[in-house]
MIMI-306315 format. One line per 4 residues: their letters; for each residue x, y, z of N, C-alpha, C. Coordinates in nm, 3 decimals, always signed. Example, Ala and Ser with C-alpha at 12.3 -4.5 7.8 and 13.67 -1.06 7.14 Angstrom:
as = +1.319/-0.569/+0.780/+1.230/-0.450/+0.780/+1.320/-0.330/+0.780; +1.285/-0.225/+0.708/+1.367/-0.106/+0.714/+1.290/+0.003/+0.787
END
This chain:
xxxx = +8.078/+5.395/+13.742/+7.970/+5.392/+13.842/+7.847/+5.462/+13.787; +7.740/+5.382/+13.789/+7.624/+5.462/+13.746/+7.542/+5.560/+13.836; +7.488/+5.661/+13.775/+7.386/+5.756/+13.881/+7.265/+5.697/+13.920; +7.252/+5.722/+14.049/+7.123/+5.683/+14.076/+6.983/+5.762/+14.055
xxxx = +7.088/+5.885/+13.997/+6.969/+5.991/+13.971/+6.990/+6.021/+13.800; +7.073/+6.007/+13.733/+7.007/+6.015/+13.577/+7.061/+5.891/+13.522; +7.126/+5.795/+13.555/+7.132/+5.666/+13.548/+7.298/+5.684/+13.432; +7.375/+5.765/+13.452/+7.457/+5.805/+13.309/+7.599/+5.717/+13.415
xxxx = +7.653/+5.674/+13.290/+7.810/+5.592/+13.334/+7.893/+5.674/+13.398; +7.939/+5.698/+13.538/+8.075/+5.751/+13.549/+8.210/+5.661/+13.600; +8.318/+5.759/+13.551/+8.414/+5.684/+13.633/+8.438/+5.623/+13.777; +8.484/+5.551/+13.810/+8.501/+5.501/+13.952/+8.559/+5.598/+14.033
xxxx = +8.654/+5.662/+13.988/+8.679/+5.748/+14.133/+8.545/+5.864/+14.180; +8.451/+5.868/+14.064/+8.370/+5.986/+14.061/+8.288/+5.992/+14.184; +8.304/+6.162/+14.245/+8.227/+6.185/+14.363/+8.114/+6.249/+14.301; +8.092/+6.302/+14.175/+7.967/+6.351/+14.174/+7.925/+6.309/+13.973
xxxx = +7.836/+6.309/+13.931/+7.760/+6.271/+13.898/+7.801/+6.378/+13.757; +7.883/+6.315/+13.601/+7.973/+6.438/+13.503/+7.822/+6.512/+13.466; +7.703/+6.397/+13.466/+7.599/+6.491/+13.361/+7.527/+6.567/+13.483; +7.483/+6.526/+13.622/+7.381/+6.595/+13.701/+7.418/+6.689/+13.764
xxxx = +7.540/+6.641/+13.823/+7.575/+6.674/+13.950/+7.576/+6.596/+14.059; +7.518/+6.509/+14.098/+7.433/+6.458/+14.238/+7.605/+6.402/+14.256; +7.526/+6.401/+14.397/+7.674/+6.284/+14.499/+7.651/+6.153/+14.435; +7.794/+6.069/+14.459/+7.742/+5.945/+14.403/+7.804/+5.845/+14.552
xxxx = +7.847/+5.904/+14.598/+7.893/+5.885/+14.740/+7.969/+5.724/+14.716; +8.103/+5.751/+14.631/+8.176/+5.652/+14.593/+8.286/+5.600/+14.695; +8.301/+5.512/+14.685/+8.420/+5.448/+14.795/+8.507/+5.403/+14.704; +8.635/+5.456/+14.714/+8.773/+5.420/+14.620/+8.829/+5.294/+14.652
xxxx = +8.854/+5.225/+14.563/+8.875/+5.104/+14.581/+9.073/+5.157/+14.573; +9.114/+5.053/+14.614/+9.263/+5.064/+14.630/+9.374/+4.915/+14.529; +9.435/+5.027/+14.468/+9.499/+4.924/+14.330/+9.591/+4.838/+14.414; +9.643/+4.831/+14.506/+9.726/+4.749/+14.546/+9.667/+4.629/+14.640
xxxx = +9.547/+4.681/+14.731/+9.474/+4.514/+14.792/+9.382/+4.511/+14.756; +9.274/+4.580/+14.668/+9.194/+4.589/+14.642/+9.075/+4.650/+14.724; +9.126/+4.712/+14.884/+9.045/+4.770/+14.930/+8.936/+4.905/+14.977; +8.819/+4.872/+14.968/+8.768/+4.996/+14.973/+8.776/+5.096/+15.082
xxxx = +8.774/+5.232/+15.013/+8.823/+5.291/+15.134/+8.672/+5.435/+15.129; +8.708/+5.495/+15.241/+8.585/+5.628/+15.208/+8.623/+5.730/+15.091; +8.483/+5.801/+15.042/+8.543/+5.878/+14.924/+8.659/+6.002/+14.959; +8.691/+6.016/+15.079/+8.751/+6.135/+15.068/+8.932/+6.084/+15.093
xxxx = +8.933/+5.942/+15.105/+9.058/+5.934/+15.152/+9.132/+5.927/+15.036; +9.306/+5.934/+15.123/+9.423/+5.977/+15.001/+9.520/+5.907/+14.969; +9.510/+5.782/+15.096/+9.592/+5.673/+15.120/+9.493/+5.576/+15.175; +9.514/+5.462/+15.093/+9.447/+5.348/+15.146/+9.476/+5.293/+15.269
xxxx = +9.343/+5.249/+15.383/+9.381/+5.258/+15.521/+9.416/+5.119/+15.563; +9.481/+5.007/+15.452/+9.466/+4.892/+15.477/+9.657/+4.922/+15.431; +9.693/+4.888/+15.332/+9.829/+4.887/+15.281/+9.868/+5.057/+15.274; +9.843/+5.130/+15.295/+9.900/+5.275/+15.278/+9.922/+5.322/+15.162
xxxx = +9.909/+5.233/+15.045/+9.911/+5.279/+14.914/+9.828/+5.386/+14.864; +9.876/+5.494/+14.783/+9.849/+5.589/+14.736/+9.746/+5.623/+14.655; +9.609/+5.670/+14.726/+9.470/+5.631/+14.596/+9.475/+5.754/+14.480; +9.505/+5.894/+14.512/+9.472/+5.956/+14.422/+9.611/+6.009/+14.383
xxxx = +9.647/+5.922/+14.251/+9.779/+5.977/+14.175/+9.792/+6.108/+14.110; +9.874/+6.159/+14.049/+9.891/+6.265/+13.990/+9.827/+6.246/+13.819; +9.748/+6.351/+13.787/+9.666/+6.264/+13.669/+9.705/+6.391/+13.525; +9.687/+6.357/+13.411/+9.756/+6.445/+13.320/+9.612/+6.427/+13.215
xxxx = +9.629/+6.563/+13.144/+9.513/+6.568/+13.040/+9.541/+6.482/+12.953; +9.457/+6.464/+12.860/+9.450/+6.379/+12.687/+9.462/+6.481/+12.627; +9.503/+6.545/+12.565/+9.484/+6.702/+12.514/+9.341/+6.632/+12.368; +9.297/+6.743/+12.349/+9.166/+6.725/+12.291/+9.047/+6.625/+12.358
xxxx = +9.096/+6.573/+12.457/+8.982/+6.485/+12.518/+8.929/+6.521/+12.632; +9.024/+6.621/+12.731/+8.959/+6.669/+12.864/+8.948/+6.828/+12.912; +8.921/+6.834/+12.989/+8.926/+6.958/+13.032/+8.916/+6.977/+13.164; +9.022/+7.083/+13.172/+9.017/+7.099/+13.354/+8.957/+7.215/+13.423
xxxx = +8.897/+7.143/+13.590/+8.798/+7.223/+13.663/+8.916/+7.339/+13.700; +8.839/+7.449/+13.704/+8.895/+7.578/+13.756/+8.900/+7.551/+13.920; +8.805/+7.493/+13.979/+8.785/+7.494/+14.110/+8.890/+7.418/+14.186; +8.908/+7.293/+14.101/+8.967/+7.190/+14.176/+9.080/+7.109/+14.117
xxxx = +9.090/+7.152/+13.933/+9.212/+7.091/+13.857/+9.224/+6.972/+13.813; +9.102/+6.881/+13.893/+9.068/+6.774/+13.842/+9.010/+6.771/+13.662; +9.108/+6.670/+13.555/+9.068/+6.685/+13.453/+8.884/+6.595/+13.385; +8.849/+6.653/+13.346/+8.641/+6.548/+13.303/+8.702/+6.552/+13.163
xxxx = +8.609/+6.433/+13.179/+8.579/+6.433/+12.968/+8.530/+6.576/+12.914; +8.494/+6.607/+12.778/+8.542/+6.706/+12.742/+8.325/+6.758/+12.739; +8.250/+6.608/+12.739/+8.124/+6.639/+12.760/+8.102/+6.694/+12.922; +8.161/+6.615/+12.996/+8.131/+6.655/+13.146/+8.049/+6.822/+13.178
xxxx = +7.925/+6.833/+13.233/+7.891/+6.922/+13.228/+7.903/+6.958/+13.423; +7.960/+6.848/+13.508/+8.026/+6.911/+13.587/+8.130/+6.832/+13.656; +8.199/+6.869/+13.757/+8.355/+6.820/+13.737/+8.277/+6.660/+13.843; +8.352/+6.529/+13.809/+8.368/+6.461/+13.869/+8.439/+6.418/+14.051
xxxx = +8.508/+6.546/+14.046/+8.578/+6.568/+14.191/+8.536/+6.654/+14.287; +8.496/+6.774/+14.225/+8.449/+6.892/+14.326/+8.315/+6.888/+14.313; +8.270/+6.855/+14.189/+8.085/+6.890/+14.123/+8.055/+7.012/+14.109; +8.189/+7.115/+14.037/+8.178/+7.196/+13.990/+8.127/+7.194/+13.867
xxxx = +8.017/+7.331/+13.850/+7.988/+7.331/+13.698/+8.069/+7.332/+13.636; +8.130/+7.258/+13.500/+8.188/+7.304/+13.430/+8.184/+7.390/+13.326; +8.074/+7.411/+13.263/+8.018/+7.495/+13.166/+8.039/+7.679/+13.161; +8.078/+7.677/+13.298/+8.115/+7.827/+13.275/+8.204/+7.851/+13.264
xxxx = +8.289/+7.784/+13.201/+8.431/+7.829/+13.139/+8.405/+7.800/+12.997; +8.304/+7.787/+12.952/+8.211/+7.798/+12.823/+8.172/+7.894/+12.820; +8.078/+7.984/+12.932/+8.026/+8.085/+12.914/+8.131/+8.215/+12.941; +8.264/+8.216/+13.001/+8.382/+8.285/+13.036/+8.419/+8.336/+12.908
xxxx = +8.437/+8.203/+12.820/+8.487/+8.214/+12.664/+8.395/+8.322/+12.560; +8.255/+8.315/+12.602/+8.178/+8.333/+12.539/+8.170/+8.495/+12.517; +8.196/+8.519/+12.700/+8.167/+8.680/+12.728/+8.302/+8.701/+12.661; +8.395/+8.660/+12.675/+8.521/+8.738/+12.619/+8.506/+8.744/+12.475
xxxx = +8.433/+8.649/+12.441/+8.484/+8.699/+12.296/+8.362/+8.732/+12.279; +8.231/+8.813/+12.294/+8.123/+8.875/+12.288/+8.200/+9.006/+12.286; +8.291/+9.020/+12.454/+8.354/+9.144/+12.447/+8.473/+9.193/+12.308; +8.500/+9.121/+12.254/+8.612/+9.107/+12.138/+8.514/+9.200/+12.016
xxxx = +8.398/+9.139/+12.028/+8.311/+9.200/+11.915/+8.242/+9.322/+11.931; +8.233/+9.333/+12.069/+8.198/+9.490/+12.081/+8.309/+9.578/+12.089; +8.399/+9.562/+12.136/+8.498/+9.645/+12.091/+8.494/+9.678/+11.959; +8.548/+9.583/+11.841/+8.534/+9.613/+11.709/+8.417/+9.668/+11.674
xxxx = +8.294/+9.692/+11.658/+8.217/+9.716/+11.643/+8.219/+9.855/+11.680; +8.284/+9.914/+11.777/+8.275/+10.047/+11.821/+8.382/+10.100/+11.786; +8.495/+10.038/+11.710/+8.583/+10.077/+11.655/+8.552/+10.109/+11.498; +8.473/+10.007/+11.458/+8.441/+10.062/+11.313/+8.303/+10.156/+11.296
xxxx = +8.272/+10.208/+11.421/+8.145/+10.287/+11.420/+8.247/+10.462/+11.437; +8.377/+10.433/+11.453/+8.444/+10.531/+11.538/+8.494/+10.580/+11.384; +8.522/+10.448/+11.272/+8.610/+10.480/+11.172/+8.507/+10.549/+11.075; +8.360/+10.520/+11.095/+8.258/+10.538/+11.019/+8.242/+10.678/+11.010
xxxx = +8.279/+10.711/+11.154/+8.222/+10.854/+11.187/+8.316/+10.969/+11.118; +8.442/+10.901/+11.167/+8.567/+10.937/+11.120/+8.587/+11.012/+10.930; +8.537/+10.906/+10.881/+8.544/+10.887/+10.720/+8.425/+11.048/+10.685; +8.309/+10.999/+10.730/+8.194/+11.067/+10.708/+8.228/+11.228/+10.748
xxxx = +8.331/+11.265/+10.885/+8.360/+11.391/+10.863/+8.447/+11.438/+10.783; +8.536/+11.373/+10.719/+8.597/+11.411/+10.616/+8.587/+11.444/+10.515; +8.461/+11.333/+10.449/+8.359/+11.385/+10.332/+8.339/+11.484/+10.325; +8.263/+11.516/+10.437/+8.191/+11.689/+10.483/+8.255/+11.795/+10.511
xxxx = +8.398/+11.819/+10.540/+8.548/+11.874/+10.550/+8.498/+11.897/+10.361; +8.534/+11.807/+10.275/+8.581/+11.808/+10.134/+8.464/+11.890/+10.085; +8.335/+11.809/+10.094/+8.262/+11.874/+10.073/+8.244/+12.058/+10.047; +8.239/+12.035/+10.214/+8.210/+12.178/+10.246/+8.309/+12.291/+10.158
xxxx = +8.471/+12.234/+10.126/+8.524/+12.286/+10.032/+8.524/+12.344/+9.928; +8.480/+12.222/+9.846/+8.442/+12.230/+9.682/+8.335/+12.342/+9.709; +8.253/+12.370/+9.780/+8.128/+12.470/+9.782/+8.183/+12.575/+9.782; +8.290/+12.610/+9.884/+8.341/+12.721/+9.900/+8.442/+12.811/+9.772
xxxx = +8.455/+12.708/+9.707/+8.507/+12.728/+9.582/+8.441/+12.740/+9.510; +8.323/+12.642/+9.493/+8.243/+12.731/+9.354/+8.172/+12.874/+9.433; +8.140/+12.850/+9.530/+8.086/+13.014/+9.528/+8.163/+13.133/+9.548; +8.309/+13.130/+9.569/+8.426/+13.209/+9.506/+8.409/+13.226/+9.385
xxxx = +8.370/+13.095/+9.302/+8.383/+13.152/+9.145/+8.293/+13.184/+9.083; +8.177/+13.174/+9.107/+8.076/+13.243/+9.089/+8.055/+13.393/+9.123; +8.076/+13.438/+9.270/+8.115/+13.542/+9.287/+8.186/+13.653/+9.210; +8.323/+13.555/+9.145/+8.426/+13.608/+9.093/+8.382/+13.715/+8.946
xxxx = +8.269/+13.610/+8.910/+8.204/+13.627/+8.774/+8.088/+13.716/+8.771; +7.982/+13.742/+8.936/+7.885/+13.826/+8.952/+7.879/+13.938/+8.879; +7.768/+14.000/+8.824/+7.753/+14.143/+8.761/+7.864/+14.223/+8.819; +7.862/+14.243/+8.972/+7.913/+14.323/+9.072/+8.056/+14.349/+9.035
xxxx = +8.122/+14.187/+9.054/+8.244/+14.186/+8.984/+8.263/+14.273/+8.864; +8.168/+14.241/+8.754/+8.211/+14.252/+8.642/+8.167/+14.418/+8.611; +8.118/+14.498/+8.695/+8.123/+14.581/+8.694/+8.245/+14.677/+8.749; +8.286/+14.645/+8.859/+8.415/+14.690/+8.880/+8.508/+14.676/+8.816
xxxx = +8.498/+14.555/+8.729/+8.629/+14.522/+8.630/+8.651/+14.668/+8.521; +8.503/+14.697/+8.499/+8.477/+14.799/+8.390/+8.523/+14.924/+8.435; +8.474/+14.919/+8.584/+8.507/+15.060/+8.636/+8.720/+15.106/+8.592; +8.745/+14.986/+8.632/+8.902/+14.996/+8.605/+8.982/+14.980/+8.492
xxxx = +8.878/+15.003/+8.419/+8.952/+15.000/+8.226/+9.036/+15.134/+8.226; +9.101/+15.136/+8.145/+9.192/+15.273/+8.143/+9.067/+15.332/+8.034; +9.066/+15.480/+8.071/+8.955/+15.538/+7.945/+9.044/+15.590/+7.808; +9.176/+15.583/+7.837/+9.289/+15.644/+7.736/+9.304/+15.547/+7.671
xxxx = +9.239/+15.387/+7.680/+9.246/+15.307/+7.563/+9.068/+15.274/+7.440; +8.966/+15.303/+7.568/+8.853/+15.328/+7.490/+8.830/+15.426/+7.417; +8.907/+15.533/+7.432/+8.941/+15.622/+7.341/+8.983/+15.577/+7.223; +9.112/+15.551/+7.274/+9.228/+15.503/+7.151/+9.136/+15.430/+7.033
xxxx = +9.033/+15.335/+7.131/+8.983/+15.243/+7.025/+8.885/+15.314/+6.917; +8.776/+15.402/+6.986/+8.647/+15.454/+6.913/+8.683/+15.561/+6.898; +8.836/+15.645/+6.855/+8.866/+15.731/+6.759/+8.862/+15.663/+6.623; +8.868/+15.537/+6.584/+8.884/+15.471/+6.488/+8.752/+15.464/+6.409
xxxx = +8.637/+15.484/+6.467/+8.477/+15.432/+6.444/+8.396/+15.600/+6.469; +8.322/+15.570/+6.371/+8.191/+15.646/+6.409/+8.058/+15.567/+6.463; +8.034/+15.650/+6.506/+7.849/+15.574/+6.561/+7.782/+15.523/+6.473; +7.725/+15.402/+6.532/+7.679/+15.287/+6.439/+7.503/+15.289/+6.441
xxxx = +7.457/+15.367/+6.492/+7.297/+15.359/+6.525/+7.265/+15.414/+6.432; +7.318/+15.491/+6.309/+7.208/+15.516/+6.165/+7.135/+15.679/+6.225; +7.108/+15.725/+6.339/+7.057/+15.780/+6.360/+7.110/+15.929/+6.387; +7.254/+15.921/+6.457/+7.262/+16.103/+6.527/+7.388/+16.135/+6.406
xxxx = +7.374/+16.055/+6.269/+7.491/+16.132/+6.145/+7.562/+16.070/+6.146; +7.569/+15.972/+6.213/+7.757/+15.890/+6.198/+7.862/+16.006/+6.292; +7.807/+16.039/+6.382/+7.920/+16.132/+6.477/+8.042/+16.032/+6.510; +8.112/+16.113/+6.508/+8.235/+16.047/+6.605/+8.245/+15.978/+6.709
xxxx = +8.260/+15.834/+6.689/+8.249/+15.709/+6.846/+8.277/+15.804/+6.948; +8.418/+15.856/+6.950/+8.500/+15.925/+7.069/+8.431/+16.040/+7.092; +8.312/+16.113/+7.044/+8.289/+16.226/+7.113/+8.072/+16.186/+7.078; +8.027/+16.063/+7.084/+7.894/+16.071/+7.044/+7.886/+16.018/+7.176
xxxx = +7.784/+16.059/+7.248/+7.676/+16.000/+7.378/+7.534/+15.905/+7.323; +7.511/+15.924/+7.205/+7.386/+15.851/+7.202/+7.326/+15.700/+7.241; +7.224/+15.702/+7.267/+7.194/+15.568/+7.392/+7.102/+15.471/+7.260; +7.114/+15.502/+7.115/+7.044/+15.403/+7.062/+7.064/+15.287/+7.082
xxxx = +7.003/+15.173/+7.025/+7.076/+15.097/+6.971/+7.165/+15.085/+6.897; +7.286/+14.981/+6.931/+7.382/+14.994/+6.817/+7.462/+15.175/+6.860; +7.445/+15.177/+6.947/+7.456/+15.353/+7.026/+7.599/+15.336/+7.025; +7.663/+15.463/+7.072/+7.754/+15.473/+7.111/+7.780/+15.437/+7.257
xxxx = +7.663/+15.447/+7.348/+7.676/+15.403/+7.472/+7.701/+15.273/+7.419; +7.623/+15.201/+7.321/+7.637/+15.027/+7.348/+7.788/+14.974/+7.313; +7.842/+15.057/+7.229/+7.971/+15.001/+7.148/+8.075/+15.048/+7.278; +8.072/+15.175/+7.327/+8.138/+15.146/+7.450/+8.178/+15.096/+7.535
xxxx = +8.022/+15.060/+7.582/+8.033/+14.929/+7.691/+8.132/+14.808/+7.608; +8.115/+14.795/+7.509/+8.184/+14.627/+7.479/+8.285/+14.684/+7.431; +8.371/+14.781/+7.381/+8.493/+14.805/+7.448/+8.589/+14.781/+7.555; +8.476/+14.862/+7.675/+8.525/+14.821/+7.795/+8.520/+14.722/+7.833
xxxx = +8.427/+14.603/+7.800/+8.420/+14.498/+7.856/+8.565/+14.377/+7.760; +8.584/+14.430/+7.677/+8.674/+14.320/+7.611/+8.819/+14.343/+7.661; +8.828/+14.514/+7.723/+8.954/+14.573/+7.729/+8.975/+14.490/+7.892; +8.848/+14.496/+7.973/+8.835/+14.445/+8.118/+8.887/+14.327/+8.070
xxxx = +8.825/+14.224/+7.983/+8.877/+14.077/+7.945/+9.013/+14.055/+7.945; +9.116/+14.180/+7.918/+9.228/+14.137/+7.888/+9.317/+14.207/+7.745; +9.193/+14.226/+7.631/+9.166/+14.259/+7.502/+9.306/+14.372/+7.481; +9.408/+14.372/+7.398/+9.497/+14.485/+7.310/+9.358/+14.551/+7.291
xxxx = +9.424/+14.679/+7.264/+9.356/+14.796/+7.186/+9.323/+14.773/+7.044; +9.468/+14.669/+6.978/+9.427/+14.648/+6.804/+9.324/+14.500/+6.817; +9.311/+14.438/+6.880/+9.237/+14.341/+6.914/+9.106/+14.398/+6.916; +9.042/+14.450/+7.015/+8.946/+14.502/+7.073/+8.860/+14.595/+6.883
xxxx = +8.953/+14.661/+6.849/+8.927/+14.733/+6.708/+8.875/+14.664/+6.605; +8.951/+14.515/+6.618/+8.910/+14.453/+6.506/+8.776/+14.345/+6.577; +8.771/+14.341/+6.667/+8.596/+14.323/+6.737/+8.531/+14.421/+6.730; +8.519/+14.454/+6.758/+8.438/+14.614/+6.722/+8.381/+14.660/+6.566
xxxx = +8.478/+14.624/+6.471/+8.485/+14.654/+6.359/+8.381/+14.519/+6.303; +8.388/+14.432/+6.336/+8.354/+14.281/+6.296/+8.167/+14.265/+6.365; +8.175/+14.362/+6.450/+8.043/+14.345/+6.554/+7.959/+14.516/+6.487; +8.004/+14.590/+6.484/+7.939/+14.719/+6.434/+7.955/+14.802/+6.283
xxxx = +8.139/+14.753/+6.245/+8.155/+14.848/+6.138/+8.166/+14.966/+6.143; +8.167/+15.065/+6.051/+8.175/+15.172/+6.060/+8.271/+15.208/+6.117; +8.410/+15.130/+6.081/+8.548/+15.192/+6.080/+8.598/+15.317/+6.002; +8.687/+15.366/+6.043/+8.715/+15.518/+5.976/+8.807/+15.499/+5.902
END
């Protein structure tokens, strides 16, 4: 049956119009006398025969109204029986799976965030470690290390040596104070500092000996 309002082909039983909508204000014809009956009837009022059978999809060819169950072609943009839109079970599909993507989307913004504090966890680590070891190594440190040398081995060592500065006679390492260069203060200090390192006493002697001379 054609529309009188967009002129498009519909089926014969059609009460409304698959592309417009409009009424088409159809009268069902009846398969058994051929007679017409009004659009809303369910049994033909001439032979009693049965106008609207039980009807089954084409699968890939139709689709059915939510409103009314009646199946349209798969263009139908509204149902042939009720003149329901059909299209919003297009747009039903659409929001759901719009919603499908915002979910994910806030799930990998969640994993993003996730990752990025962990970095900064690690991060913040490794820092804390080098400035432990830096620390470890500070003057400060390495002054206390000195403080805790045994003095009964800087002894031991610069009884072996006289003073290397040329200047107060060649006195005795173990009993000279002088602050020259090459002083007895200086050969001290790197005593203590090799003994702080770890350094034997015969170790430390033969640095000493190798750096100043003036072994005994």
């Amino acid at each position: 049956m054609k529309c009188n309002q967009c002129e498009v082909e519909n089926p014969k039983q059609s009460k409304f119009c698959r592309k417009c909508g409009t009424t088409l204000g159809v009268r069902l014809p009846c398969a058994q006398c051929g007679f017409e009956n009004p659009e809303d009837s369910i049994f033909c009022t001439q032979c009693g025969e049965r106008l609207t059978g039980s009807q089954k999809s084409v699968k890939g060819t139709q689709r059915k109204c939510r409103n009314c169950g009646h199946f349209n072609e798969l263009d139908t943009l509204f149902c042939i029986s009720c003149g329901e839109e059909m299209i919003k079970t297009t747009k039903e599909n659409r929001k759901r799976s719009s919603d499908g993507s915002s979910y994910k989307a806030i799930a990998l913004v969640i994993g993003l965030v996730l990752l990025l504090g962990l970095f900064v966890k690690l991060g913040i680590g490794l820092f804390k470690e080098e400035r432990s070891s830096e620390l470890s190594s500070s003057p400060a440190s390495i002054s206390t290390s000195l403080k805790n040398v045994d003095e009964a081995k800087v002894i031991a060592v610069a009884k072996n040596f006289k003073c290397a500065c040329g200047g107060c006679g060649e006195l005795p390492l173990e009993t000279c104070n002088c602050d020259m260069p090459k002083g007895a203060v200086e050969e001290k200090k790197f005593i203590r500092e090799k003994l702080a390192e770890g350094f034997t006493v015969e170790q430390v002697i033969e640095l000493l000996d190798k750096k100043y001379g003036h072994r005994i």
